[in-house]
N, C-alpha and C positions, 0 to 999 in steps of 0.2 A: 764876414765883414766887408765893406765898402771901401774902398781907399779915396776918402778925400781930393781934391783936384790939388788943394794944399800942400799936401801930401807925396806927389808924383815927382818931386822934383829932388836933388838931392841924390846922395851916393848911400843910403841906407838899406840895407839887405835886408827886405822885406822877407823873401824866399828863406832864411834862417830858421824862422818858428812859424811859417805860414808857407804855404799852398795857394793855387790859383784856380779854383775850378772852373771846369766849363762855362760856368756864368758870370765868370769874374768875378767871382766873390772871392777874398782871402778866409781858409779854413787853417786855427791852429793844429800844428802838429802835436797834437795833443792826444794820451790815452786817461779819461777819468774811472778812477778805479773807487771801488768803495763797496765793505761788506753787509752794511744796512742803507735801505733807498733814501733818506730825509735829505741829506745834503744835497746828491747829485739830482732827487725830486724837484728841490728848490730852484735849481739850474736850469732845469727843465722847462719849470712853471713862471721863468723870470725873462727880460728882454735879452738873456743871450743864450734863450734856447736855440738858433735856430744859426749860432755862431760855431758852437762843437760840428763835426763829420757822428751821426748818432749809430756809424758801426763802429766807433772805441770810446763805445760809452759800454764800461762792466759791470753789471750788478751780481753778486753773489745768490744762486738761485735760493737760498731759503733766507734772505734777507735779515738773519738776526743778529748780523755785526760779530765784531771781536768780544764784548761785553770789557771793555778796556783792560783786556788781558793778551799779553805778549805771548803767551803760549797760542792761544787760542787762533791769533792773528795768523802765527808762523802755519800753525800746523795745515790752517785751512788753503794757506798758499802753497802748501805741497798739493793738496789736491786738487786746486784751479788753478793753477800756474800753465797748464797748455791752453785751455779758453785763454788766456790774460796774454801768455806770449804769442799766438796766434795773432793778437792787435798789433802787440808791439812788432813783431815780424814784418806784419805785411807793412806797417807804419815804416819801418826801419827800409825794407827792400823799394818802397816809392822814393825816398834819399836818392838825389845825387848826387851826394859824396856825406856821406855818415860821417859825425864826427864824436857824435857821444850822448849821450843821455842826462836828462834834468829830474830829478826827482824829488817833487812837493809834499811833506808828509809830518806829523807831529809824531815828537817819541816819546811822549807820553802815556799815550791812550792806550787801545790792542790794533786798530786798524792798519795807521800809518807806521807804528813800532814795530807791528809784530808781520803784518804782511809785506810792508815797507822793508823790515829784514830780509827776510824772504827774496825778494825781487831785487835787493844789492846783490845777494848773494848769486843769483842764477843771470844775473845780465852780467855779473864779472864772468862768469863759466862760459857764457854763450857769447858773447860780447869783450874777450880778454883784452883787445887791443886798443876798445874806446874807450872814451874819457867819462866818468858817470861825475855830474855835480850834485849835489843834491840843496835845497834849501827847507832847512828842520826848523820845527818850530819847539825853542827849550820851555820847560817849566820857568814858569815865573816866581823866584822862589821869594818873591815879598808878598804873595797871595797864597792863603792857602786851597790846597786841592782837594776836590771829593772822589779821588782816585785813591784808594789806598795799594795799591800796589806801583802805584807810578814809581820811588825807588828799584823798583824789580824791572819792570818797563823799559827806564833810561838807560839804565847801565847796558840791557842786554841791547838796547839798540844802539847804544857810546858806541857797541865792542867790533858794531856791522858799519857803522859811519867808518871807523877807524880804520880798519883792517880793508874797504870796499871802496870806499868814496874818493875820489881825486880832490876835490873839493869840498868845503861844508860850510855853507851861508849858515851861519845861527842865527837866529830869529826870537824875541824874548814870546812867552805866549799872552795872550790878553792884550796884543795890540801888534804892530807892524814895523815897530822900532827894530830895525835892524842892530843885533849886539857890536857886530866887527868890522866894522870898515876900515881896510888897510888907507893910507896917505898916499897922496897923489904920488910921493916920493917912491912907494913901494914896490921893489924888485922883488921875485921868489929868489934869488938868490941873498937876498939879508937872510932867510930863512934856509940855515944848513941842513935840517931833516926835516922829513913833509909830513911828522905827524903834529907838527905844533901848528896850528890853522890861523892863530889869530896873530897881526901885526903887532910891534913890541908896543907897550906901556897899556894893553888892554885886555884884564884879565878879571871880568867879569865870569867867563866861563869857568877862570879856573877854582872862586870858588865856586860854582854851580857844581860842577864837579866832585870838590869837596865836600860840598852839603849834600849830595845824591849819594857819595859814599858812608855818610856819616847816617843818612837815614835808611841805604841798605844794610847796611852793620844792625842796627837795632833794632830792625825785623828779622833781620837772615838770625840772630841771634836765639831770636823767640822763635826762630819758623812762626815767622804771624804770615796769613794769607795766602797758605801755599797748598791750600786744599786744590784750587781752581787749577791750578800749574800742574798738580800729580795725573790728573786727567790727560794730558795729553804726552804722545810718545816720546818728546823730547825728556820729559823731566821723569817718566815712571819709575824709572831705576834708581835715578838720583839726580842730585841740585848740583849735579859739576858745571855744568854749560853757566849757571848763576855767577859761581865763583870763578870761573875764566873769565868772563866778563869785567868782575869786579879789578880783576888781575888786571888785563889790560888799560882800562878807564885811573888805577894806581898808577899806569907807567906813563901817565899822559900828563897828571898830577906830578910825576917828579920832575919830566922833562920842564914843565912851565915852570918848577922852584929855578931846574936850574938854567931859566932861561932869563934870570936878575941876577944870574953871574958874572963876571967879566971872562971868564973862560968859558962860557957857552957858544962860544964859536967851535974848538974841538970835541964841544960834546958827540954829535950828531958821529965822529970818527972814531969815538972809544968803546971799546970793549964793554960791554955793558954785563 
């Protein structure tokens, strides 16, 4: 991209998500990941191909995506995760003072859920002292979805937000309405423990939450749709990784009850 003349003046830190290369052009510090081509095709084929750096651009070499399964996502990221961190490496080592990572993904699907896991999980391992934000994009749960396993999906991806993520933009899906915006007023300190993400009087997620739980319970119930799951190593022994999940994504649920308490200020300090 071009920086406007408009543009040039001003104390704004362009150098934060952008690069200046030899031509003067600003290049974002961007890596686009994705396991089937259509999207990042589209990019390609549109006026801002020529805006990405096209060595951290990844495509998955047999391009047949996650097929919107969390398993399928994770497992494939164990085995491309050196091509994938090789981008973000050499991305990370041109930093002049690294500060953390941004991470754009839907937890619904298998791509962004399940290799989107994946990649919390191995930038905290390799990355323990930076800051990972990430902005998710949740089910929209007044439409309904042609995912039938997206219950299985979000939870296990709740469980990598939660446990991985310093930060979590939610995002409703089906549009760009951002769910949580804290008040101008908003310090992290109103906030005694850092698993509760969203500003007080705004808990849209928390039923999301409870509707995610309510519709993994009555599949986890049936075992409906877990034939695609046994497939891969995480789950062939068994559906424990399912139900720690669900366990955690419960304990996020009790905190937001008890976060309409008048004593949810010593919550974050008790014994639990």
């Amino acid at each position: 991209g071009i920086v406007e003349e408009f543009a040039t003046e001003g104390t704004d830190r362009k150098d934060v998500f952008f690069y200046q290369a030899d031509d003067e052009h600003y290049i974002p510090r961007a890596v686009l990941l994705d396991l089937e081509p259509r999207v990042i095709h589209s990019i390609l084929n549109s006026p801002y191909a020529k805006l990405y750096n096209p060595e951290n651009i990844y495509l998955s070499e047999h391009g047949g995506g996650a097929g919107n399964n969390w398993a399928s996502g994770f497992s494939q990221g164990e085995k491309i995760h050196e091509d994938i961190f090789d981008i973000i490496d050499r991305e990370a080592d041109g930093s002049d003072s690294l500060e953390g990572f941004v991470l754009c993904h839907s937890i619904a699907g298998g791509t962004g859920s399940g290799l989107g896991s994946y990649l919390l999980e191995r930038l905290n391992d390799r990355y323990p002292k930076k800051l990972v934000q990430t902005y998710s994009v949740f089910p929209n749960q007044d439409e309904m979805s042609d995912v039938v396993v997206q219950p299985y999906n979000s939870l296990l991806t709740l469980k990598r937000l939660t446990q991985n993520a310093d930060c979590v933009v939610s995002m409703r899906g089906g549009g760009s309405k951002t769910l949580s915006k804290p008040p101008s007023s908003f310090s992290p300190r109103s906030i005694p423990t850092p698993c509760l993400a969203l500003a007080p009087g705004d808990f849209y997620l928390l039923q999301l939450f409870e509707s995610s739980c309510q519709q993994y319970d009555k599949l986890r119930k049936r075992e409906a749709f877990l034939e695609q799951f046994r497939k891969e190593d995480i789950f062939k022994e068994n559906f424990d990784e399912l139900d720690r999940s669900r366990e955690v994504v419960q304990e996020l649920i009790d905190e937001y009850h008890a976060a309409t308490r008048p004593d949810y200020i010593s919550w974050g300090t008790q014994e639990q």
